[in-house]
N, C-alpha and C positions, 0 to 999 in steps of 0.2 A: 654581462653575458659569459658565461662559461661557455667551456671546450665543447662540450654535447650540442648546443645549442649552436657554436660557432660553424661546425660541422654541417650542422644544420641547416644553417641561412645561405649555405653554398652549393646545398646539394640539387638544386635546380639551375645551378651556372657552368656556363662554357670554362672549364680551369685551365689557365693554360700555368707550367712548371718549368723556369726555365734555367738549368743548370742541373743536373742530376748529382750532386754532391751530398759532404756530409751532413749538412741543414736540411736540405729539402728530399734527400730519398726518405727519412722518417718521416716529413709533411708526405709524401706522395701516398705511402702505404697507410696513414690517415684518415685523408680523403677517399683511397679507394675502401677504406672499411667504414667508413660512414655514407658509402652510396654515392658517393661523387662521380662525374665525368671530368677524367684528370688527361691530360695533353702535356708532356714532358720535354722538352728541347736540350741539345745539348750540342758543344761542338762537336764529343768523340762521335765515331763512326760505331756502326753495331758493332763491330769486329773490335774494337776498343775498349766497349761499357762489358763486354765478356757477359759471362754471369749473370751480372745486376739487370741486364739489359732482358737477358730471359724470363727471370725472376719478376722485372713488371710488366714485361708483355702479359705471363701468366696470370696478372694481379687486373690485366685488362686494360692497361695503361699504352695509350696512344704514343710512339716514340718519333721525334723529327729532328735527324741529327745530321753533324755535318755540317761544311759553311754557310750553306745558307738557311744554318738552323733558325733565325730569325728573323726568315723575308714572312709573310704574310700570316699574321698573329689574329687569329680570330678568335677572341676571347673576352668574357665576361672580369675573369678577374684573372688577373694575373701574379704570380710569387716570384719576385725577382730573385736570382742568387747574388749576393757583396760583390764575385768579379765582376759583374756585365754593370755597365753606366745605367741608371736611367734613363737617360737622353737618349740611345743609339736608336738610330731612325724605325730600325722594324718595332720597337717598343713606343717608341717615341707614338709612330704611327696608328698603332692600337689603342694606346691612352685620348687617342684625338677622335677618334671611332667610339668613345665613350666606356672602356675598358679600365678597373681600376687599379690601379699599380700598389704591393703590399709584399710579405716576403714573411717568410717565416717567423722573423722575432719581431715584427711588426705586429702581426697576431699575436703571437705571444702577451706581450703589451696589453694587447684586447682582455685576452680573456685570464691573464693570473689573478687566481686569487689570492696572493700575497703580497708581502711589501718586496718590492723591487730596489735593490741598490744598484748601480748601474756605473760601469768604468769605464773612462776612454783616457787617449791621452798618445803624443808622438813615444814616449819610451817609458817601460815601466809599469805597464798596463795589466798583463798577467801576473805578476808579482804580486802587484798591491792587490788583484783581484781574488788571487790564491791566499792571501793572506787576511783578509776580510771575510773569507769563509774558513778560515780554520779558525779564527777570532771567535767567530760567533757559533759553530762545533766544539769549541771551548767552552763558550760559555751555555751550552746544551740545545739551541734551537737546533732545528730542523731544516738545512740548508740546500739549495737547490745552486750548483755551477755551469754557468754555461753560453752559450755565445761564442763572439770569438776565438775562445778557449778551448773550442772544440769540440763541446759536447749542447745537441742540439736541445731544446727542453718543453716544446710547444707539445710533442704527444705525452709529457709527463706531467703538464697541467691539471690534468684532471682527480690525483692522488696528489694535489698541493692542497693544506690545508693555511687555514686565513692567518693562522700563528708564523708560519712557517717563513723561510726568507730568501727570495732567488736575486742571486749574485750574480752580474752578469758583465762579462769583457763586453765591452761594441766597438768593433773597430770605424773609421770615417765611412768606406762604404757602406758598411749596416747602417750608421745614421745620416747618412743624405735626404732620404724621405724619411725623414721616422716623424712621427706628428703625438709622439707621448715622449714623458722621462721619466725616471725612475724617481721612484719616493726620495732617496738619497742617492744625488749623483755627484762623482769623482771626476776632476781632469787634471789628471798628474804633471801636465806639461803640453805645449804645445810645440814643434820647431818644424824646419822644412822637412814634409816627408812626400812618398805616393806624389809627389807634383809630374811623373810621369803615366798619374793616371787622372788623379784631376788638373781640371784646367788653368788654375794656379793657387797659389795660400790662402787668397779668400776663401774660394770656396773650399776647401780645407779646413782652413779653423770655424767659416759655418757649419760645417759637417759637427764638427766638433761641441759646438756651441750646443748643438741639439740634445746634447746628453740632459740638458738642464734646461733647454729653452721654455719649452713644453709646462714646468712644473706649475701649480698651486702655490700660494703661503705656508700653506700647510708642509712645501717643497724642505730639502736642505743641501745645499753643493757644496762640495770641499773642494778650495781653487788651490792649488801652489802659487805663495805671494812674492815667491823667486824668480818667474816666469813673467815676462811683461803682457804676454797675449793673455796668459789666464788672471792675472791678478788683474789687468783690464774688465775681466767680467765679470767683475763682482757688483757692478753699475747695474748688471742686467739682470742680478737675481731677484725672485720674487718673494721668497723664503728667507729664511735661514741660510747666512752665508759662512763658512768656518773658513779658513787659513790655514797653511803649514808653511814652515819655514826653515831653514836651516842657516839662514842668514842674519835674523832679526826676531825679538820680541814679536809676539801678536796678540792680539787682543782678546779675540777668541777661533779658537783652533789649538794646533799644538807647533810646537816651537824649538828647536838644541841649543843649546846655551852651556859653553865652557864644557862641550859633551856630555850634557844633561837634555833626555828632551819628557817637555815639562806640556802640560796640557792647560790652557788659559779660559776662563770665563769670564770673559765681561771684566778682563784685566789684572784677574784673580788666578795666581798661577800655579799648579801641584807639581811633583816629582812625578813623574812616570817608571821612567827606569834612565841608567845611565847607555849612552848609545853605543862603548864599546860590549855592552854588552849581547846585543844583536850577533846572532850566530853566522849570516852568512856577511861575508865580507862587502867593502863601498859605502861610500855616500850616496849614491840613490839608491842604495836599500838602505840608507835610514830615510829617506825622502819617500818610499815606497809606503815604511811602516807607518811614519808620521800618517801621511794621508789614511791609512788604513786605520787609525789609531780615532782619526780624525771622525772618520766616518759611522764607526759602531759608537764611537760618545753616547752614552747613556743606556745602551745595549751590552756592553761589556766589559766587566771589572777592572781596575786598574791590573789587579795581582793577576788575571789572566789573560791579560796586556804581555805584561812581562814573562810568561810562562812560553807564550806560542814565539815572541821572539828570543827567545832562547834555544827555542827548539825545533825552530821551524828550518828546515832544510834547503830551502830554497824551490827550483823550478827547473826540471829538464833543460839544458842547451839556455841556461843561464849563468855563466861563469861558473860552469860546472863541472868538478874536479874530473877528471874523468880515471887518472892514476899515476902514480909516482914511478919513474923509473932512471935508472940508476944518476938518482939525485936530481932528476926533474919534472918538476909539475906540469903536465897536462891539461888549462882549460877549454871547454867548448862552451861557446860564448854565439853562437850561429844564430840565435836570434838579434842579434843585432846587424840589423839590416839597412839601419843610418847612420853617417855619421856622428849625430849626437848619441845616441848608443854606444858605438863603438871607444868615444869619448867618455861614455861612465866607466865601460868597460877596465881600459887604460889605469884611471884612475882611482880605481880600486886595488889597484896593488902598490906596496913601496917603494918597490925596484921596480927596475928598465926591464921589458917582457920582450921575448921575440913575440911577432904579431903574423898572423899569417891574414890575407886581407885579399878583398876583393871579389869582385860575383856582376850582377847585371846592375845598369845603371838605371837611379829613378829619377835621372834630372833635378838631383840633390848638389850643390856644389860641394868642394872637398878641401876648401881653402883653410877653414878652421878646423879641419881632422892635420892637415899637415903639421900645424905647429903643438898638434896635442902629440902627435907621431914623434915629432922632433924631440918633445922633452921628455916623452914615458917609454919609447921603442929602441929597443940596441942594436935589431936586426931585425928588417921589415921583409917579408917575403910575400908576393903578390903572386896573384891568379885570375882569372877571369876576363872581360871583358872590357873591364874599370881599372885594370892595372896601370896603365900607363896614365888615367887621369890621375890615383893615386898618387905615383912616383911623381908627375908635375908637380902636383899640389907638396908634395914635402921637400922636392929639390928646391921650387921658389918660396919654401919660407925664407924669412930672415933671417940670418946666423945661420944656416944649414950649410956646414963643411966636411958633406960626407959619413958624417953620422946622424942615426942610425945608416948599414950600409944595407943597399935593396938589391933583394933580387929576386929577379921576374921567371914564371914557373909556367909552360903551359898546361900540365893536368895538377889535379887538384891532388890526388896523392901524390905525384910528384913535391909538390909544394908544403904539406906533411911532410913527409922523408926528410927533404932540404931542411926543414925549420927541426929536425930533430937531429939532424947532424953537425946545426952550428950550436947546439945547444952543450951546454956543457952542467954540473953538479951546480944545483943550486938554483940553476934559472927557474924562470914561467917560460911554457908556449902557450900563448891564446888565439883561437880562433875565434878574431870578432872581424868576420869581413867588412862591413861599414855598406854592405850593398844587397838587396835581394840575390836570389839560389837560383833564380828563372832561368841563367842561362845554362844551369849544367842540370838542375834537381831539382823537385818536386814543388818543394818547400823549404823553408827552412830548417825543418824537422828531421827530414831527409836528408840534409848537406848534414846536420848534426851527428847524425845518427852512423855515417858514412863515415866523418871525422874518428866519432868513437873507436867504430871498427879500426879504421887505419891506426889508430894511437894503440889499440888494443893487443894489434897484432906486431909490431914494431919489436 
């Protein structure tokens, strides 16, 4: 089924829209141009949505917003948005009234006409996904980005041709229902995350599992065999299974060895490139490239392998330099929003970083961030609403006698300032708070973006 035709098969149904974000306002104006009856939900209030909210009243789009945007759902099909559960009762309720539950890249799935690579994973997910499409813009296809990456792709369906290749982040939320997978799907890792929004790591790593569950034989997954929950899944594929490691030899996938990382088939192993030579610094960005390496196998040259990790720049508000000033370095690291994260973070530099840390809790424990704190951090300074779980977590590690020394900041450029006054020629300041932005900003984007400014103007 193509996009015309998907348009199509809905334009005799009750739609209901629920989220008016960056996915589904391009679904909405969609459906309203292929003759749809579209029914929009959203928490904000009209006074809120401003603008956008005129803009699809104009477009003829039913708006129902507010708290109890999702009491009595009457609807043929419905497009979930990633925040809202499937389960919550007014949804819940409509799916049991014979309503069927889908979302944006769900369709998408439907109706592309191309090969789909498909990325999840607890950390490192945009990385290897940005990287797998500049891989393959190397090597000249026609690349399509998007997902939880932030750029939506279902109304650009229709100008995809069959050659053509859509790269796609999916975070847990997006694959809870997802009932497809991508031609070639990635799980870069799996560790505790979001357990404050699902109901525990089960269902979390099923969420996860789904990037690949769905496949054919015809399927291919690249598991990291570093990882006990993904290297466990390689039982369940039905395809073609690859590896990456950084640990160990593998069999087939790709692998570092003595700082070489080498690409293996069937036990048969070639030079790739050597991994200091990867331009943006860390071991999980050579963990990042591997799997990405992994993934285009036989789609893209070795020699243009080694070209785009040379030169690849990295990823906004990923260990990113932001500016040097009088002898010290600046990173924004805001996308790291877990502890495990924040522990790549760390360990991508030589030296002891001051750390600036802390944001909204996800019911993530902080036991093993303490003792990564204890040996890579010289000066911790905390913020948000997770501060004081932080400071437990590093005062009772073992051996913790006072270094690093912490301290607790109530605003957030407060705690910039602070971390740039105990700084002295020569250090790192990094912002990898170990926690989501929800309680002060938007997103993580936003916290990053905020950081810049403050370091900017300093």
């Amino acid at each position: 089924m193509n996009l015309l035709q998907y348009v199509e098969s809905l334009r005799e149904k009750r739609i209901t829209v629920i989220g008016i974000g960056v996915s589904n306002t391009p679904l909405i104006r969609l459906l309203r141009s292929g003759g749809c009856t579209v029914e929009a939900r959203d928490r904000r209030t009209r006074e809120q949505l401003g603008q956008l909210g005129r803009e699809l009243e104009e477009l003829g789009v039913k708006l129902v917003l507010g708290e109890g945007y999702l009491d009595e759902i009457r609807a043929d099909v419905i497009f979930r948005t990633p925040g809202v559960r499937p389960d919550v009762p007014g949804i819940a309720r409509a799916v049991e009234n014979g309503a069927v539950l889908t979302s944006e890249m769900e369709a998408f799935f439907e109706v592309c006409p191309c090969r789909i690579i498909a990325v999840t994973g607890s950390d490192g997910k945009t990385t290897t996904t940005s990287v797998i499409a500049r891989l393959l813009e190397q090597q000249g296809f026609t690349v399509y980005t998007g997902g939880n990456i932030g750029t939506p792709l279902l109304d650009k369906a229709g100008q995809m041709k069959p050659d053509d290749i859509a790269v796609l982040e999916l975070s847990s939320f997006q694959l809870m229902t997802m009932k497809r997978s991508g031609d070639i799907a990635v799980v870069t890792n799996v560790a505790p995350n979001h357990l404050d929004v699902h109901k525990d790591m089960q269902e979390y790593t099923d969420a996860k599992r789904n990037v690949f569950a769905h496949q054919s034989e015809a399927g291919r997954v690249v598991l990291n065999a570093d990882n006990a929950i993904t290297a466990a899944f390689v039982t369940e594929a039905k395809g073609e299974y690859l590896m990456f490691s950084r640990n160990r030899c593998v069999y087939n996938g790709v692998y570092c060895q003595d700082g070489v990382i080498r690409e293996a088939v069937n036990g048969t192993d070639t030079k790739i490139m050597d991994a200091k030579d990867i331009f943006i610094p860390g071991e999980h960005n050579v963990e990042n490239f591997m799997a990405a390496f992994a993934a285009v196998r036989g789609l893209v040259s070795h020699e243009n392998m080694r070209k785009v990790a040379m030169e690849f720049r990295g990823v906004a508000h990923r260990i990113e330099l932001v500016r040097e000033k009088d002898g010290v370095k600046y990173y924004n690291d805001s996308i790291a929003s877990s502890p495990s994260r924040t522990t790549a973070g760390l360990r991508s530099f030589a030296q002891k970083v001051i750390l600036i840390a802390g944001g909204k809790d996800k019911g993530v424990p902080f036991d093993s961030l303490g003792a990564e704190i204890v040996g890579h951090v010289k000066k911790l300074v905390l913020t948000g609403l997770t501060a004081d779980k932080i400071r437990a977590a590093v005062e009772n590690t073992p051996g913790y006698a006072g270094e690093p020394e912490i301290y607790t900041v109530e605003g957030f450029r407060d705690a910039v300032v602070q971390a740039s006054r105990l700084a002295e020629p020569g250090d790192v300041v990094i912002l990898s708070p170990a926690c989501t932005s929800f309680d002060r900003f938007k997103n993580f984007e936003e916290r990053g973006n905020v950081f810049k400014q403050i370091v900017n103007e300093l």
